[in-house]
N, C-alpha and C positions, 0 to 999 in steps of 0.2 A: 447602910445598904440603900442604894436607889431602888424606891420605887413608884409604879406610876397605877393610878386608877383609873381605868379608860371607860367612860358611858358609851353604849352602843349609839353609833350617829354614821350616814354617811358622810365620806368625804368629794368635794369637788373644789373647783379651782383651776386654778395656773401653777404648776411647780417648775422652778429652775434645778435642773436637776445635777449633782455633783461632778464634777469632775470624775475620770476614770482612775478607777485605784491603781490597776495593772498600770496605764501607760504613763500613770506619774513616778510611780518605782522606778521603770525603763527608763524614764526622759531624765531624770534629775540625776541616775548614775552614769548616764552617759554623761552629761554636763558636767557633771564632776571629772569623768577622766578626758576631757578633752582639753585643748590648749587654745586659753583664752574664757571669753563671758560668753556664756547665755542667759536667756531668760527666757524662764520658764513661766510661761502664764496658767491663768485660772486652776492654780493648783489649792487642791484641801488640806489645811492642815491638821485630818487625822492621825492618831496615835501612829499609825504606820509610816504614815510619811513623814513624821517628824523621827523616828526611827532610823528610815533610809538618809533624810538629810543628815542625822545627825553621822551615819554610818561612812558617809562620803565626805564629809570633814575631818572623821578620824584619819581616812587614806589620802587628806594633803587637798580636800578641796574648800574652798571657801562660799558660803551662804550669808548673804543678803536679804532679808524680806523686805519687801516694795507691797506700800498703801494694802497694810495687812486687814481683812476684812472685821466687822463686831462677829460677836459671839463666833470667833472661829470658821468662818464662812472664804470665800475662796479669796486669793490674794496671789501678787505675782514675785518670781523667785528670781535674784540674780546669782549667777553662780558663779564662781573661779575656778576652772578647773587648772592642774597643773600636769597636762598631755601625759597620764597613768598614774601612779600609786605613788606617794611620798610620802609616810606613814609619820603623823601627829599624834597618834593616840594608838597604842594599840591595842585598848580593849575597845570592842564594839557590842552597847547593849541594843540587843535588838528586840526587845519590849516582848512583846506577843506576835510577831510581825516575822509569819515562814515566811514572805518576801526577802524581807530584810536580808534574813537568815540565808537562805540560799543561794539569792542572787550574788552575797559578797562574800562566803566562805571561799571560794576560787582564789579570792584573790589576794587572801593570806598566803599563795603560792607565789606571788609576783613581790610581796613583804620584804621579800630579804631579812626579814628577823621573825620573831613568834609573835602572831597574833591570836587572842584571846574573842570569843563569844559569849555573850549572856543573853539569858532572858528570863521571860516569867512565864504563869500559865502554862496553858498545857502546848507552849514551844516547848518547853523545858525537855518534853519528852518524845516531839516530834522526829521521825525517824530521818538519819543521812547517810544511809548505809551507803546508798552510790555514791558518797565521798570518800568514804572508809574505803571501799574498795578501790577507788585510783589514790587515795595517798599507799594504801598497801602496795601495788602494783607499782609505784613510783619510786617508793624508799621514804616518804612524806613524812614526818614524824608526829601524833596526834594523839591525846589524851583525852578525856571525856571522864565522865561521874556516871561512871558505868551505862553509858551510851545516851548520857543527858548530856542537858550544857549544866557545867559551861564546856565549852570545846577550845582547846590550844592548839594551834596549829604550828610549826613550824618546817619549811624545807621551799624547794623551789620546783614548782611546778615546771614540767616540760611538755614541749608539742610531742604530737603522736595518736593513736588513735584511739576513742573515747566510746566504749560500750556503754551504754545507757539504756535502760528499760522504760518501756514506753507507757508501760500501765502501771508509774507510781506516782508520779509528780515532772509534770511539763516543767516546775520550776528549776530543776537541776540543769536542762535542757538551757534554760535561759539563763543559769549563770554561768554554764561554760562558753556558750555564746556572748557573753560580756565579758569575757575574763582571756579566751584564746588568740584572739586577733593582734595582743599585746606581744605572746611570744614572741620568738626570732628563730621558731620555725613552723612551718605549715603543718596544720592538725585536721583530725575527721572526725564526726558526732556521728555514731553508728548507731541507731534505734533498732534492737534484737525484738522488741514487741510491739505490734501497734499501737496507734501512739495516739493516745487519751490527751483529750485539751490540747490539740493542736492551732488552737484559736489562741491561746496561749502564745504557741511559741510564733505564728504569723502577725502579734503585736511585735514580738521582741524582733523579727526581723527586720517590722517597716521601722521602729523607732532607730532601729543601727543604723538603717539606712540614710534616713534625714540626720546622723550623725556623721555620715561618710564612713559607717561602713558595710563591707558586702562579704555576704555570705553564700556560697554557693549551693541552694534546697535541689536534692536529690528525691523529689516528689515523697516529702518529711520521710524517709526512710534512711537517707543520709546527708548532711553537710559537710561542705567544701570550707575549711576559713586558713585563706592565709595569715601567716605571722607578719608581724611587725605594720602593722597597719595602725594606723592614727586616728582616733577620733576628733571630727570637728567641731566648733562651739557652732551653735544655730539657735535661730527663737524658734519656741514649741512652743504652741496651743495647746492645751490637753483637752481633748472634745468628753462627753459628758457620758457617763459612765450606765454600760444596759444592765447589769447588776444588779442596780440600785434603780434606776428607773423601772424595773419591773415592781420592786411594791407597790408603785403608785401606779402602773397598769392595772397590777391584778385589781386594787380599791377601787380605783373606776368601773372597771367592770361588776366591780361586788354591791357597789352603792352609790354612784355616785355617776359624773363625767369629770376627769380629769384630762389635762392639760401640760404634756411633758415636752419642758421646753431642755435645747443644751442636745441634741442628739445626732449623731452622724448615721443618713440613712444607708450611705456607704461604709461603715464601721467593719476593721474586722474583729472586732471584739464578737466570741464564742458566743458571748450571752445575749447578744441580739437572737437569739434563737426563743426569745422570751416571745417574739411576734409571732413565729409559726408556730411554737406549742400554742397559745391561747387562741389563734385560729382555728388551726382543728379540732379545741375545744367549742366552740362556735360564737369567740366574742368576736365584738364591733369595733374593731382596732382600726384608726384611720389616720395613716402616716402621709403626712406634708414635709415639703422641704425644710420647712423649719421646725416642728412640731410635731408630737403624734399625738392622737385624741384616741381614750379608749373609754366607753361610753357603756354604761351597766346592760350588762347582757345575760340571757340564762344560755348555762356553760354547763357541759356534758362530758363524762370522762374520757380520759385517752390513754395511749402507752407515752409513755415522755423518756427516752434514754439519757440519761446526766453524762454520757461519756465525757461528751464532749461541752457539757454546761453544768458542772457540779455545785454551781454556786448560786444556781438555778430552783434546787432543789425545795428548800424551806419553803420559799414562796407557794411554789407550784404545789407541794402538799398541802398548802393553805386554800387553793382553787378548787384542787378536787374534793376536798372536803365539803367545800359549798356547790359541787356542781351534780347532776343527777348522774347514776350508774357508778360504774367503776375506771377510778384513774390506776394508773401502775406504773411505777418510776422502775428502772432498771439501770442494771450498770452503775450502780452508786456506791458500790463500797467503800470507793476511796474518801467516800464524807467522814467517815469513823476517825479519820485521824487530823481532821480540820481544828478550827478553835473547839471544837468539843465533837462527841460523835453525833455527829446533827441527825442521822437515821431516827438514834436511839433518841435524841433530843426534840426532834420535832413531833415523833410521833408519840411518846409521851407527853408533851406538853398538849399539842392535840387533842389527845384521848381526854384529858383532864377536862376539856372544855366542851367535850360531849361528841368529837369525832370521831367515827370509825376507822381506824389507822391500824395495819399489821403490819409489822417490822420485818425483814427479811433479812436473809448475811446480806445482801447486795440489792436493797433493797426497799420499795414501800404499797403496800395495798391498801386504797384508799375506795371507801364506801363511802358515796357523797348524801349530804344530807340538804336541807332545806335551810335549815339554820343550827349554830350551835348554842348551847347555855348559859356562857360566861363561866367565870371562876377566878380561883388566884394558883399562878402559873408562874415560873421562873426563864430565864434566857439562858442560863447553863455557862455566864459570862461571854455568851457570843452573841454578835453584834447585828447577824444575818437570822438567830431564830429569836431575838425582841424585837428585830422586825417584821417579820413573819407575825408574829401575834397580834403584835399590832391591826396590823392589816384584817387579822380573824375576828376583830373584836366588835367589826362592821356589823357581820351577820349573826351578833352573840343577842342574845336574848337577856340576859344581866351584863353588868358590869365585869372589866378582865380587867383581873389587879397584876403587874409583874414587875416584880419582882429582877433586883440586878438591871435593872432599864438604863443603867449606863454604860452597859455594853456597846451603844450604839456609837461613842468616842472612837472604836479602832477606826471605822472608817467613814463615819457620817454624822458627826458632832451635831450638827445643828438638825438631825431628822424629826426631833418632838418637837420644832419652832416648823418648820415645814408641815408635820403630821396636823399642829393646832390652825396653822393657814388654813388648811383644805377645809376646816369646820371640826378637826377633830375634839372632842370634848373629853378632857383628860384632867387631871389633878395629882399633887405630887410633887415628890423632893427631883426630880427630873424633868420638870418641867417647870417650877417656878422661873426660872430664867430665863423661859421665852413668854412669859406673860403678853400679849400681843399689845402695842402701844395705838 
């Protein structure tokens, strides 16, 4: 079991901050079904995207890595795509990765034979009922381990029009957006309920878009997509991912000045919203063309709604615990069924290290304090609350031991060689390999 010993230190620094998780899922499957090469630059090769790559080789496309980075750090992708699905494999393991998972289930409907899903953790039990429901509605034919993977899929999707629920997962939204332009005929994406993480599905638009193709947004309450449209090969940049750059916001603000390089201040990534939440908390956020500098500030609580930034959340429970008053996350339920239920997983781990945190169904009430105690705490195997502690381990008063600290491989491999950059002072089976040279 990985684990790591972290001595209370602040961090400061310069970080190059990761590439975007969401728009390298997007870019790399588009490149896969379009006809001809792209390349894919400054992509990460975490657990997930090595998942999706592998996922889009299985449906007929080919992957090339170009001047791959050490310790798994970002490197550039050529791809062969073969203009839609020509199935080489038709099992697709999709690790731990609901990307993976959802974006390419569709398109075991384009297969022409049975395609097969696997995974591990707690994919295994991640819900797909809005696929169950258009294969029933279709005639679709699909099997499952009593509503786990692995999932068999067989039959042939057709155009037509697509109810979809707005408050479960923007990712369904995004793989039928990848999957219907292919048809040979023109289909609708009806969203019946307001529609959560729609920052989501406006990456999955502009990325079609720079693949040549269009979709027609009925103000997200409905989409237009014709059939038989073609994706084009093109070079992609993948710009730097606000996800992941908010741990190293909130630490600057906790202890330090840090320095986030790699960032689009025109981004539509959802979780750019990391800037106005920790504003109206009252820090010292100062965004440049190239850069943004968030410089330690004393930070006061707020209402923070996750509708539309869920993956916002771990962190930001980590702020309000260090900040005075009361912070209040709302709208979060749909974290309970993420890589673990972060609710329940952050604000227990939390508590352990001496924060006032109360758990709601949809929910978190956080009593800020001055500083926390330290402890020995675990990640729940996910990737977003060992970072999150990390970050807490700033304003800890002992040492924070955690436990599973390889978590951080789904999507940000090299974060404890970054974390020890900034000054972090840590020790451990998760960090001897970034020993700084």
């Amino acid at each position: 079991m990985d684990t790591v010993t972290i001595n209370p230190a602040g961090l400061a620094g310069k970080v190059n901050i990761p590439p975007s998780k969401s728009l390298s899922h997007r870019a790399v499957i588009c490149a896969g079904l379009a006809e001809g090469i792209s390349i894919i630059d400054n992509l990460i090769l975490s657990e997930d995207i090595k998942a999706t790559l592998s996922g889009i080789e299985a449906l007929g496309a080919s992957v090339e890595f170009i001047n791959t980075g050490s310790l798994q750090e970002t490197c550039t992708v050529r791809i062969k795509g073969n203009a839609g699905v020509k199935v080489q494999n038709d099992t697709i393991n999709c690790n731990e990765s609901g990307s993976t998972l959802r974006f390419l289930v569709p398109f075991a409907g384009l297969a022409g034979q049975s395609m097969t899903f696997t995974g591990r953790g707690e994919l295994v039990q991640r819900p797909l009922d809005i696929y169950y429901e258009i294969f029933d509605r279709q005639g679709i034919e699909y099997s499952n381990n009593n509503g786990r993977l692995p999932l068999t899929v067989k039959g042939v999707l057709k155009p037509g029009t697509f109810r979809v629920k707005g408050n479960v997962s923007s990712q369904f939204i995004t793989g039928l957006m990848l999957t219907l332009p292919l048809l040979d005929g023109n289909s609708k994406i009806e969203v019946t309920t307001p529609l959560q993480s729609k920052g989501y599905v406006e990456l999955t638009l502009d990325v079609l878009e720079k693949f040549g193709i269009y979709i027609h947004n009925r103000d997200f309450r409905e989409f237009g997509i014709n059939g038989k449209q073609s994706y084009k090969s093109t070079n992609y940049q993948v710009e730097g991912d606000y996800s992941q750059a908010a741990f190293w916001l909130v630490a600057g603000l906790l202890g330090g000045e840090i320095v986030c390089n790699g960032l689009n201040l025109n981004s539509a990534q959802g979780d750019r919203d990391i800037l106005s939440i920790v504003k109206r908390m009252g820090a010292n956020i100062q965004a440049h063309q190239d850069f943004i500098k968030a410089v330690r500030s004393a930070t006061h609580g707020t209402v923070i709604d996750a509708s539309q930034c869920p993956d916002l959340v771990p962190v930001t429970a980590v702020l309000g615990a260090l900040s005075t008053g009361t912070t209040k996350i709302v709208n979060a339920e749909r974290l309970r069924i993420k890589e673990s239920d972060r609710l329940r997983a952050i604000s227990t781990e939390l508590n352990k290290l001496g924060a006032n945190v109360i758990e709601l169904d949809d929910g978190l009430i956080i009593e800020g304090k001055e500083s926390l105690k330290g402890g020995r705490v675990d990640s729940w195997n996910d990737h977003r609350i060992a970072m999150a502690l990390a970050v807490a381990s700033i304003k800890c008063t002992r040492p924070v031991i955690i436990t599973r600290s390889g978590a951080v491989k789904k999507s940000y491999p090299h974060f404890w060689k970054d974390f020890i950059s900034l000054g972090g002072d840590m020790e451990g089976s998760s960090s001897t390999q970034y020993t700084l040279l």
